[in-house]
LUMKOLNU-75224 format. One line per 5 residues: number of its first residue (from 1); their letters; for each residue x, y, z of N, C-alpha, C. Coordinates in steps of 0.1 Angstrom, whole numbers. Example, Ala and Ser with C-alpha at 12.3 -4.5 7.8 and 13.67 -1.06 7.14 Angstrom:
% residues 2
1 = AS = 132:-57:78:123:-45:78:132:-33:78 | 128:-22:71:137:-11:71:129:0:79 .
***
This chain:
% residues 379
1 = XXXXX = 9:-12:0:0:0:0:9:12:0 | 6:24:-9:14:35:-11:6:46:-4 | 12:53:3:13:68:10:13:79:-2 | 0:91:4:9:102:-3:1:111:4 | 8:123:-1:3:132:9:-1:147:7 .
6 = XXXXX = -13:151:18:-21:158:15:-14:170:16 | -3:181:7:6:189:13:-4:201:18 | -15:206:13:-25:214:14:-30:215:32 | -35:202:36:-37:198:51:-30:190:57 | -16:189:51:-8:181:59:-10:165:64 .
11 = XXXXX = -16:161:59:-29:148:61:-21:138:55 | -16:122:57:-13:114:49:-26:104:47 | -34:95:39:-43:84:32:-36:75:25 | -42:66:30:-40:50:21:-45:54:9 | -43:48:-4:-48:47:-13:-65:44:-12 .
16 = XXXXX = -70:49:-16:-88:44:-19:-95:49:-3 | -86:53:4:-93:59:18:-98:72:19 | -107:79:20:-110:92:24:-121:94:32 | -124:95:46:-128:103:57:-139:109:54 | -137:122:49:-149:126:40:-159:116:33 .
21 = XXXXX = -159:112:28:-168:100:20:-173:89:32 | -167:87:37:-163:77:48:-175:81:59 | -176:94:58:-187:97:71:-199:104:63 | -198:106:50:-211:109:43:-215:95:43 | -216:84:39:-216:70:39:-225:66:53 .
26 = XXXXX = -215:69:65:-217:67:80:-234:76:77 | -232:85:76:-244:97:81:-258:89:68 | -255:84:60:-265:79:49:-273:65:57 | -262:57:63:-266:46:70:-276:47:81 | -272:56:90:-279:60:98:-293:67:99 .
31 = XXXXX = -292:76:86:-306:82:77:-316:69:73 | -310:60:71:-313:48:62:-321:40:72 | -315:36:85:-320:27:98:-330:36:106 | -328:48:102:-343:57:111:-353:60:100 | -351:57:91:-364:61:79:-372:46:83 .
36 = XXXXX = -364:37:86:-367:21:88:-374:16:99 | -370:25:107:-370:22:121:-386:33:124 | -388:42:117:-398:50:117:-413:42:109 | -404:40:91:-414:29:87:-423:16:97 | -413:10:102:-417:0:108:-425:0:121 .
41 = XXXXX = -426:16:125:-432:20:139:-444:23:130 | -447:30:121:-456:31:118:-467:20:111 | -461:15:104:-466:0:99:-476:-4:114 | -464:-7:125:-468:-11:138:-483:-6:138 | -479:8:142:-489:19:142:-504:16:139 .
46 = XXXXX = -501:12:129:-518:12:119:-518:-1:122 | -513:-12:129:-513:-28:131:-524:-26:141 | -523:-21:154:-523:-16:166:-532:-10:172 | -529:2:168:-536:16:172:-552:19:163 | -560:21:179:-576:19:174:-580:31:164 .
51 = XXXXX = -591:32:156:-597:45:146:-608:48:149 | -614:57:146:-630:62:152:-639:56:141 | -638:46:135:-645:38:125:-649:26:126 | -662:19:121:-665:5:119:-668:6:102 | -660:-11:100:-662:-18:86:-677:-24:82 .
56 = XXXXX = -684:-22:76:-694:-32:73:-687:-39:57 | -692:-49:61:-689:-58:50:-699:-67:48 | -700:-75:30:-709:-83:33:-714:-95:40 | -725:-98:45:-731:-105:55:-736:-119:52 | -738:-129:57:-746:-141:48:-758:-139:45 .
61 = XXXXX = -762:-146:37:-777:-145:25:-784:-155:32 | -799:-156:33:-808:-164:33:-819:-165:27 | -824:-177:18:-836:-177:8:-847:-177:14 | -856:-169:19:-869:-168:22:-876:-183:19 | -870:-185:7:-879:-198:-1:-875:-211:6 .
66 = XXXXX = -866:-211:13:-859:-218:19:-856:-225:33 | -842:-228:37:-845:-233:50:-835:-225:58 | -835:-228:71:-823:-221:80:-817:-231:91 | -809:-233:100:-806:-243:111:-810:-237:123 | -818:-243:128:-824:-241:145:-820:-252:152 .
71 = XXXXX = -811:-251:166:-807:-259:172:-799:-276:167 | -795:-269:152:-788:-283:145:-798:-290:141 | -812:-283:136:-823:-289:129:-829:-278:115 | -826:-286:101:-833:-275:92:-847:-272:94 | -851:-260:95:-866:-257:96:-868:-249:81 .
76 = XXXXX = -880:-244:78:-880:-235:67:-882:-226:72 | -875:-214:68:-873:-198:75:-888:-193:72 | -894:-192:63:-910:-188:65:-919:-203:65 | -927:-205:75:-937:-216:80:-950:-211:81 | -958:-217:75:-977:-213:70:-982:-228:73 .
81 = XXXXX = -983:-233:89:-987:-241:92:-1002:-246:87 | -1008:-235:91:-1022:-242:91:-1032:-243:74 | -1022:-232:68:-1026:-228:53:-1021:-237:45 | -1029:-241:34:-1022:-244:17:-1012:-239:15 | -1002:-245:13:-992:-239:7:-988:-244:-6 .
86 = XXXXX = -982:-235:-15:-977:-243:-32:-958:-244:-29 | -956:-252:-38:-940:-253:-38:-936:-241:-45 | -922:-242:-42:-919:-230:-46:-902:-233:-57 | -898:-223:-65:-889:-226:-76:-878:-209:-72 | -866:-220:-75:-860:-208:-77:-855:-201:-60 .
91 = XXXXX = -852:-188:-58:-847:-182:-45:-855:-166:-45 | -854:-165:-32:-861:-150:-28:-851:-150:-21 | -839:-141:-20:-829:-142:-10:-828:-123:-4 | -826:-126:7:-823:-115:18:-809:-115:21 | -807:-103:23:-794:-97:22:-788:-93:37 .
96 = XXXXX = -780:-94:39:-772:-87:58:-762:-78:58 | -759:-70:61:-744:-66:64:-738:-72:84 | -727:-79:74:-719:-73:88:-710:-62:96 | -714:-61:105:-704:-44:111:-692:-52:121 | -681:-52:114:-669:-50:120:-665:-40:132 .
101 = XXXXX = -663:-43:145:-658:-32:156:-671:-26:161 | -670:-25:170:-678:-9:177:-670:-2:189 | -676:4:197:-670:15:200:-657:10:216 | -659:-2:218:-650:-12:227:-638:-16:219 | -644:-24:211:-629:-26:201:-631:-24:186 .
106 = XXXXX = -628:-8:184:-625:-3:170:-617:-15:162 | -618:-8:151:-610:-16:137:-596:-7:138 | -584:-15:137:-576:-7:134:-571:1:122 | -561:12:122:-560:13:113:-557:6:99 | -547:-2:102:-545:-13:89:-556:-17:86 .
111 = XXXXX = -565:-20:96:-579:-31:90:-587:-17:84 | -587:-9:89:-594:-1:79:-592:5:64 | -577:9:63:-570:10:53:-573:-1:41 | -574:-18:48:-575:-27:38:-591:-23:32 | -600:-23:43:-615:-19:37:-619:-7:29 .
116 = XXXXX = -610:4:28:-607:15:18:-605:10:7 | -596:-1:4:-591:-7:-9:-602:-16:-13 | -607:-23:-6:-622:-29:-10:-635:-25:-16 | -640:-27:-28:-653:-25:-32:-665:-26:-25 | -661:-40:-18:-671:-41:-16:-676:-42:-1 .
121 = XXXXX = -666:-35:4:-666:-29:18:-669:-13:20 | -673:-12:38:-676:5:38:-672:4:49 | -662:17:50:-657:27:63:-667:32:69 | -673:33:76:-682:39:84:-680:44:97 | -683:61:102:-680:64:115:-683:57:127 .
126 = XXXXX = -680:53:134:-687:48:148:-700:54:152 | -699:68:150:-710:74:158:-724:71:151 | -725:67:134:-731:68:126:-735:51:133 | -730:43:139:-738:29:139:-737:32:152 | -729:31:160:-733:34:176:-734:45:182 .
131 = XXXXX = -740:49:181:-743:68:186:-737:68:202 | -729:74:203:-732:84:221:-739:82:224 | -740:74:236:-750:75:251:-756:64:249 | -758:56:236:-765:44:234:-754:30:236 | -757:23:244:-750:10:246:-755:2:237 .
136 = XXXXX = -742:-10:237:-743:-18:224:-757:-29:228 | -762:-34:239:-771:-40:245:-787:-32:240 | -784:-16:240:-794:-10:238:-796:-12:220 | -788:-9:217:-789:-15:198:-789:-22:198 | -788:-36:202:-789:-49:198:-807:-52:202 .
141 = XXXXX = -812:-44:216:-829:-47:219:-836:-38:207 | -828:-27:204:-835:-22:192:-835:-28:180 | -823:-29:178:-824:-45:162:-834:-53:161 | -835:-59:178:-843:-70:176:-857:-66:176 | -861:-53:185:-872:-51:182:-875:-48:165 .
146 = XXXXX = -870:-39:157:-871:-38:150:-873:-50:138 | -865:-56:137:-869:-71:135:-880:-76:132 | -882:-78:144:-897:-83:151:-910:-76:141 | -908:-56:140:-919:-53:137:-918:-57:121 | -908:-55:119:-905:-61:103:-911:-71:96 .
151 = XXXXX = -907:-81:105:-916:-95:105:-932:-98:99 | -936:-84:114:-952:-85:114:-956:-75:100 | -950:-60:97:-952:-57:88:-955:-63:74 | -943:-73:76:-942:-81:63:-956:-88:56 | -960:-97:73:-972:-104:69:-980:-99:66 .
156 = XXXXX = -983:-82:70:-994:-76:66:-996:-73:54 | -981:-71:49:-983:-63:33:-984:-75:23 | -981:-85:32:-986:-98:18:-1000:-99:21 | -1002:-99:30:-1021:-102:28:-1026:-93:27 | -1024:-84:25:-1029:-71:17:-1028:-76:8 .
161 = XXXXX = -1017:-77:0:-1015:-81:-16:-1022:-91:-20 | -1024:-101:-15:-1036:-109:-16:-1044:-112:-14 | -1054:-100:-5:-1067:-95:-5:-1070:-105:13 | -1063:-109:20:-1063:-114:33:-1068:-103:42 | -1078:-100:49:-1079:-90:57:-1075:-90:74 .
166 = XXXXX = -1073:-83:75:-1066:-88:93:-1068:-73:103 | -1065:-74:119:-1065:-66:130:-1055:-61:129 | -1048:-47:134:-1037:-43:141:-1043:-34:154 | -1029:-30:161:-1026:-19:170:-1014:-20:175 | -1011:-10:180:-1001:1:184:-991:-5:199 .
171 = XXXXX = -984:-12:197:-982:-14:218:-975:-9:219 | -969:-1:234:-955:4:235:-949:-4:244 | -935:-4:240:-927:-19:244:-919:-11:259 | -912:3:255:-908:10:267:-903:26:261 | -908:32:272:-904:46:268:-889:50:272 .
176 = XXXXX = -879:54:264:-868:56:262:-860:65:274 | -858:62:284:-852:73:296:-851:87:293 | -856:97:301:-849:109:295:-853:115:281 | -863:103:277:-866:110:265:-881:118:262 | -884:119:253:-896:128:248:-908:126:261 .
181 = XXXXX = -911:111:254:-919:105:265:-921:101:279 | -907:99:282:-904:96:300:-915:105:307 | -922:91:313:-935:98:321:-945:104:320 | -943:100:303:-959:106:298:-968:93:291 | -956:82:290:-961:71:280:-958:59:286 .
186 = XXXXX = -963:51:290:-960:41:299:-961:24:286 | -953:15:293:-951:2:288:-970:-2:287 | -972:-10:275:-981:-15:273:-996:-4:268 | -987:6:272:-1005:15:264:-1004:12:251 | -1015:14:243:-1018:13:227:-1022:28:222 .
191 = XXXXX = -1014:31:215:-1014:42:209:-1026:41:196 | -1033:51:198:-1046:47:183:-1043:61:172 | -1041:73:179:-1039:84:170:-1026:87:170 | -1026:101:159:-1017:112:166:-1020:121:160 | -1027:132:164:-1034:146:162:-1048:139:152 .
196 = XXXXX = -1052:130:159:-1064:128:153:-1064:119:145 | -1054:118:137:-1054:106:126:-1043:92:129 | -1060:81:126:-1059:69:132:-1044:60:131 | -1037:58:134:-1026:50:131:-1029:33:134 | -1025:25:124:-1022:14:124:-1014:4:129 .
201 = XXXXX = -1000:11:122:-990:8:126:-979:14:123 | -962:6:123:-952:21:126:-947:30:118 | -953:22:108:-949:33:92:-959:47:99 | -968:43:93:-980:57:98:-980:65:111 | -972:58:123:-969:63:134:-957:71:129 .
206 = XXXXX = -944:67:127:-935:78:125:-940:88:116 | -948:87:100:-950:100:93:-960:107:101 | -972:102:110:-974:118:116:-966:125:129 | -960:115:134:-948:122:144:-938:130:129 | -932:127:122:-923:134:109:-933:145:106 .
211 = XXXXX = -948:142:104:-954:163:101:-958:168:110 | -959:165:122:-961:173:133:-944:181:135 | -935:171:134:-922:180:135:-915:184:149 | -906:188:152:-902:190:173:-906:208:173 | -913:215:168:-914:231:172:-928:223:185 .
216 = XXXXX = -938:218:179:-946:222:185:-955:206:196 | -962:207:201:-964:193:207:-973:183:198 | -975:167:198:-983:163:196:-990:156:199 | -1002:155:196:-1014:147:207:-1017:134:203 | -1016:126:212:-1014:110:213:-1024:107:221 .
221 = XXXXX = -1034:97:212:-1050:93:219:-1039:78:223 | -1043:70:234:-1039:57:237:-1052:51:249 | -1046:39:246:-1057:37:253:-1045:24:267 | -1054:31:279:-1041:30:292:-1049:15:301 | -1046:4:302:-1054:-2:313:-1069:-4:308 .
226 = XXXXX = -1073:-1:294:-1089:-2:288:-1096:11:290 | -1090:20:292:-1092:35:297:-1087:46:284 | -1095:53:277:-1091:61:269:-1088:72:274 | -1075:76:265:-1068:93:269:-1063:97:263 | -1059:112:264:-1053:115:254:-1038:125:258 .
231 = XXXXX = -1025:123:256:-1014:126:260:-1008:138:250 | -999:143:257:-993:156:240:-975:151:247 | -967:152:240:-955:150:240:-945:153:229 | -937:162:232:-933:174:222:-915:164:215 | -917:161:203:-908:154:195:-895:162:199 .
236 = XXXXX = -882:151:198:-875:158:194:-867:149:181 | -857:153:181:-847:146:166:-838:135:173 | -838:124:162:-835:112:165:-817:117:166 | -808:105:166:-796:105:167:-790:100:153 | -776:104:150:-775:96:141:-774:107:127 .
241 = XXXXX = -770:101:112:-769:111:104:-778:113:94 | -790:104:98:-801:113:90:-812:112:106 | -812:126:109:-822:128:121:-837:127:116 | -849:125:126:-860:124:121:-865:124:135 | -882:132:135:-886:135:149:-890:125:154 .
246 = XXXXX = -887:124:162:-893:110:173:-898:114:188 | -901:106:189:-913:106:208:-904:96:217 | -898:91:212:-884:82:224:-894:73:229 | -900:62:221:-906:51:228:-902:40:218 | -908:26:224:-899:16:216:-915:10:212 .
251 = XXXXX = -919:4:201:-935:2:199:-933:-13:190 | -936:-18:195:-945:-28:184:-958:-35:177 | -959:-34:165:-969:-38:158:-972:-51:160 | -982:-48:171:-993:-63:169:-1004:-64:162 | -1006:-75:156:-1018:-81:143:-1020:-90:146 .
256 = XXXXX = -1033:-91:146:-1043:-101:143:-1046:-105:127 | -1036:-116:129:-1036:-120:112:-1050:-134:111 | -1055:-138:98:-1065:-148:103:-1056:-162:100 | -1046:-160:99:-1042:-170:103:-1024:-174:104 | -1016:-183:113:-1004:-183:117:-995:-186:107 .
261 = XXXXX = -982:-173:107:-971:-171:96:-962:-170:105 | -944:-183:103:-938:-183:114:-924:-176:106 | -919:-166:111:-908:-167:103:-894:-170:112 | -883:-178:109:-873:-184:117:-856:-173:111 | -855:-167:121:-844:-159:114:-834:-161:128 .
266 = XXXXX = -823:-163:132:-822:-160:142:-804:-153:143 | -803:-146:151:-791:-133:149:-790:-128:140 | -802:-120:133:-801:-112:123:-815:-102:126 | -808:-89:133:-819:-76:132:-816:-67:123 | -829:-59:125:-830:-44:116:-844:-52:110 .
271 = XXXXX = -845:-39:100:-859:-41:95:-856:-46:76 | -847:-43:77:-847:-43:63:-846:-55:52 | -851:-64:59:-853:-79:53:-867:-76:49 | -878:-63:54:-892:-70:51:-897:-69:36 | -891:-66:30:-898:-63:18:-896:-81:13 .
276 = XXXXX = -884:-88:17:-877:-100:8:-891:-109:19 | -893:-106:32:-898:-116:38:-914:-117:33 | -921:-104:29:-935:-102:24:-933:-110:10 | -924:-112:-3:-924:-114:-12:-924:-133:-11 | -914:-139:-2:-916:-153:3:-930:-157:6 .
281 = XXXXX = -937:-149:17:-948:-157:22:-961:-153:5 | -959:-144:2:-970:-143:-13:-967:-155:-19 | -953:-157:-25:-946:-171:-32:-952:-181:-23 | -949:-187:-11:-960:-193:-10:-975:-196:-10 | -984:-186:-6:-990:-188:-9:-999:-188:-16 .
286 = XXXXX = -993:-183:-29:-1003:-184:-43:-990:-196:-50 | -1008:-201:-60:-1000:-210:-72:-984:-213:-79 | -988:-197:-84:-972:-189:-96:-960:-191:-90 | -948:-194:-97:-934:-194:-88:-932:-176:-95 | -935:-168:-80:-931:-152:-86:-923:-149:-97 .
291 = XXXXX = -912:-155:-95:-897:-151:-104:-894:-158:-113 | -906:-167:-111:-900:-179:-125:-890:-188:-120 | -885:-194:-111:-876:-203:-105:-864:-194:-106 | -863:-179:-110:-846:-174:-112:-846:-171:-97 | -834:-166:-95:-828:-160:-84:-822:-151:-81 .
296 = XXXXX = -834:-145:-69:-836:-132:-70:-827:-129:-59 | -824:-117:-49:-820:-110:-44:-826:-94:-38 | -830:-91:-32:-832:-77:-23:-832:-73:-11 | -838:-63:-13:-836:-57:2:-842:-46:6 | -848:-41:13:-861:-29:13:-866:-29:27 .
301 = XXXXX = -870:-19:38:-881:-22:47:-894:-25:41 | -905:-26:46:-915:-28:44:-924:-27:56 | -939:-13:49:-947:-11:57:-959:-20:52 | -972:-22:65:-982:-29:62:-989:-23:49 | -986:-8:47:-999:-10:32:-988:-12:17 .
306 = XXXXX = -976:-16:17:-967:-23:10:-954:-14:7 | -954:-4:14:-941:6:10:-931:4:12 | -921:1:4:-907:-1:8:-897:14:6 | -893:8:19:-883:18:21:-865:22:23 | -860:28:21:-842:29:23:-841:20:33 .
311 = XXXXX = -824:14:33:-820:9:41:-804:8:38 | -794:5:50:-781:7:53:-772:-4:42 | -766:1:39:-752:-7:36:-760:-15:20 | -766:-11:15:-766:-16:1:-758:-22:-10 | -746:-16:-10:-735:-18:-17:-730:-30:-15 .
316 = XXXXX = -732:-33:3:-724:-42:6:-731:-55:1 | -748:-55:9:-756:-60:2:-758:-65:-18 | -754:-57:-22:-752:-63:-37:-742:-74:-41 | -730:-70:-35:-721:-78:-33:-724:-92:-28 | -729:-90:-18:-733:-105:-9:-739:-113:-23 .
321 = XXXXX = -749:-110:-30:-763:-113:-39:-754:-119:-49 | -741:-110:-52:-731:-116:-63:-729:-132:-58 | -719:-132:-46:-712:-141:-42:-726:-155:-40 | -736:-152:-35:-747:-157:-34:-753:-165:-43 | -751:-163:-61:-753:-165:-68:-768:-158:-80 .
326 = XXXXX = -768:-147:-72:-781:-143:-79:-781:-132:-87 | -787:-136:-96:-788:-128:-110:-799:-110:-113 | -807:-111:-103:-813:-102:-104:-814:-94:-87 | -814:-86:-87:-817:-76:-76:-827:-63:-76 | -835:-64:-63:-844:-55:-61:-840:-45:-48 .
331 = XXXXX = -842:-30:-53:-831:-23:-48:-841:-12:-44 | -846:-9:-31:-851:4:-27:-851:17:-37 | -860:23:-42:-855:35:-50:-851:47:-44 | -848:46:-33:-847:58:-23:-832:53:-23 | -826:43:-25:-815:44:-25:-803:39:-32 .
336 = XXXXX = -811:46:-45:-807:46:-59:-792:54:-63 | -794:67:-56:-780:73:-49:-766:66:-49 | -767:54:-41:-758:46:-32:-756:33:-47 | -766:34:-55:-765:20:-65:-761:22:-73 | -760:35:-79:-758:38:-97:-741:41:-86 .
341 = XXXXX = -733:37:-101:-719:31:-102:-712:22:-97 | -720:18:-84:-710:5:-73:-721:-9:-77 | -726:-12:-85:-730:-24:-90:-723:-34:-97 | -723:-45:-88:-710:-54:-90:-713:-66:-102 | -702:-71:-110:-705:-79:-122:-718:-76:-128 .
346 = XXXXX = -724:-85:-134:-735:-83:-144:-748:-84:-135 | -749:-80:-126:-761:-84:-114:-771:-67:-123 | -787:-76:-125:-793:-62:-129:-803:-60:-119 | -797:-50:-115:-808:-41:-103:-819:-35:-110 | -827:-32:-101:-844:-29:-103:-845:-22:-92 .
351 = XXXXX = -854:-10:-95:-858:-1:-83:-867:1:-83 | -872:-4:-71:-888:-5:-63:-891:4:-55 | -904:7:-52:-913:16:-41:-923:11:-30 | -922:5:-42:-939:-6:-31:-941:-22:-38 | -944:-29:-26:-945:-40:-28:-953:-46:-40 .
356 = XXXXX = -960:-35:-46:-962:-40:-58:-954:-39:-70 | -943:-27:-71:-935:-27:-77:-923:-38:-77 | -922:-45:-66:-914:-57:-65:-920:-71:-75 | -936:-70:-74:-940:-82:-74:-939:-82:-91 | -941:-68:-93:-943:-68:-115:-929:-68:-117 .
361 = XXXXX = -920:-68:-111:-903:-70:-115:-902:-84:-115 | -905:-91:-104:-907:-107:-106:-916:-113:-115 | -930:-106:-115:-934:-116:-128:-933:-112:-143 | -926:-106:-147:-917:-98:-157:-906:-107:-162 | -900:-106:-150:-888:-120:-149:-893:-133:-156 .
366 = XXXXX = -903:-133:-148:-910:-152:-148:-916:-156:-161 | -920:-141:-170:-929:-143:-177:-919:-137:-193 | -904:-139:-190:-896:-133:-195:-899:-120:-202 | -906:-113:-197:-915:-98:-204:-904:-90:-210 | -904:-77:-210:-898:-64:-213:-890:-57:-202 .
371 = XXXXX = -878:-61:-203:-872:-58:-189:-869:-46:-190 | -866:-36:-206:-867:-21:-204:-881:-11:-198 | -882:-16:-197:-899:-11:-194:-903:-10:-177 | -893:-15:-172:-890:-21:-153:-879:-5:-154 | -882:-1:-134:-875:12:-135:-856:13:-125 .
376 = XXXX = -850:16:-132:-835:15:-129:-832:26:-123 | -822:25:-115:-814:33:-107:-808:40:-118 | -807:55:-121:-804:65:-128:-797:76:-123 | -783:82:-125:-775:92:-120:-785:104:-118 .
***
């Protein structure tokens, strides 16, 4: 090895050695293991660390037309014991979402990040599925109530549809602490009005609480113990991101049907199976296979005089209907919004309003008719 020297700084170097370079190198390395060391904290980070968000994704499917497992035994998910019933062709299938996290254990960020990249997943705020001040116990008696009226609505808007006549009324299940009602509406009264006009059930109960509005009070005939009265209790606005006036009680629709409709669903609330559950029990019990043996797919609430209405997580719902195997879908038109451009593969959606608009989409189907002529989700 040869010497030479730096006469400038007096400095002697090995051949190929220089200090300078030597510690820009050093300082690059070091840049290098904390860019790494930062990456990898953060990776951690989003591994880890909770987000103010729940995932819905899609849920499992069940054919109305079909069966479900109860205690490790197949039952058929709708049962018309005492009635004729005709066989049925083909699927009426109901849609679920599942909600990933709530407000105990968030989604982290990685897991939300991956549901960003997903079609057929949705980010969703927390507060938008679990509101403040509501416990997860309290949403889950509300699911299930809801459910429940779903159920009964359903039967009603089929036998309406096929000219069955039947009883209702109004029960209150519990008045909501602290709320509208606390102390003015007690468990078990039957609500018959509100400002005079008769209510049935909970469709027509919320639109006159919605035009009465929270400025001013509204008057509630009920009937208490067999004792008629009449109550005022001034609305206020629901929680959540689309608000709407409410009275803070929890109600269920009871009917007097003329005869027993069972439906078997079990760990699955909300309302928004009733439009698919009214369309099953009609398939049974008339002759025609509705849809023509194809396989259908929807999803809609459903009031007793046949209105269907919006409901959550659609998108995800379509998707499910894909994987599901079904070729056509019926799609709330209220939430036509949410369906024009996220409709997955060749699945052709149809947008309904009322359970009769469901039933001319299926026999259209059945009857291979004019499917331009049926009304579509439009930008």
């Amino acid at each position: 090895m040869s010497l030479f020297t730096d006469e400038s700084r007096g400095n002697e170097f090995a051949d190929g050695f220089d200090p300078t370079v030597d510690d820009a190198r050093l300082r690059a390395r070091r840049v290098g293991w904390l860019l790494l060391s930062l990456t990898l904290f953060g990776v951690f980070g989003l591994a880890v660390l909770p987000s103010p968000y729940v995932i819905e994704r899609p849920g499992p499917v069940f054919d109305t037309l079909g069966t479900v497992t109860v205690d490790g035994d197949e039952v058929p998910l709708i049962e018309i014991p005492t009635e004729p019933t005709y066989d049925t062709e083909g699927s009426l299938s109901l849609l679920t979402v599942n909600v990933f996290g709530n407000r105990d254990q968030p989604p982290t960020w990685f897991e939300v990040i991956g549901a960003w990249l997903d079609p057929s997943q949705a980010v969703v705020p927390v507060d938008a599925v679990f509101p403040e001040g509501v416990s997860t116990e309290d949403r889950r008696e509300q699911s299930r109530i809801d459910m429940e009226n779903s159920q009964q609505e359903a039967i009603a808007a089929a036998l309406r549809a096929i000219g069955e006549p039947y009883e209702s009324q109004l029960r209150v299940v519990e008045a909501v602490a602290d709320g509208p009602s606390d102390g003015t509406i007690r468990p078990d009264d039957i609500i018959v009005a509100v400002n005079d006009v008769p209510v049935r059930d909970v469709t027509a109960l919320r639109a006159e609480i919605a035009t009465n509005g929270i400025t001013d009070p509204v008057s509630i005939d009920i009937v208490r113990a067999g004792s008629d009265r009449t109550v005022e209790v001034t609305p206020q606005l629901s929680e959540g991101d689309d608000p709407v006036p409410v009275i803070g009680v929890l109600i269920a629709g009871e009917y007097v049907f003329p005869f027993e409709v069972n439906i078997e669903l079990q760990n699955v609330g909300g309302p928004s199976a009733g439009m698919m559950f009214a369309l099953g029990i009609i398939d049974k019990l008339t002759p025609d296979s509705l849809a023509g043996g194809e396989d259908v797919a929807g999803t809609g609430t459903i009031a007793a005089d046949g209105t269907v209405g919006p409901i959550g997580g659609i998108v995800q719902k379509m998707y499910g209907a894909v994987d599901a195997g079904a070729e056509w879908f019926l799609a709330p038109i209220d939430n036509c919004n949410e369906v024009v451009g996220n409709v997955p593969g060749d699945l052709e959606v149809f947008a309904v309003a009322s359970l009769d608009d469901a039933i001319e989409v299926l026999q259209t189907i059945a009857d291979n008719g004019d499917l331009t002529e049926l009304t579509r989700c439009e930008r």
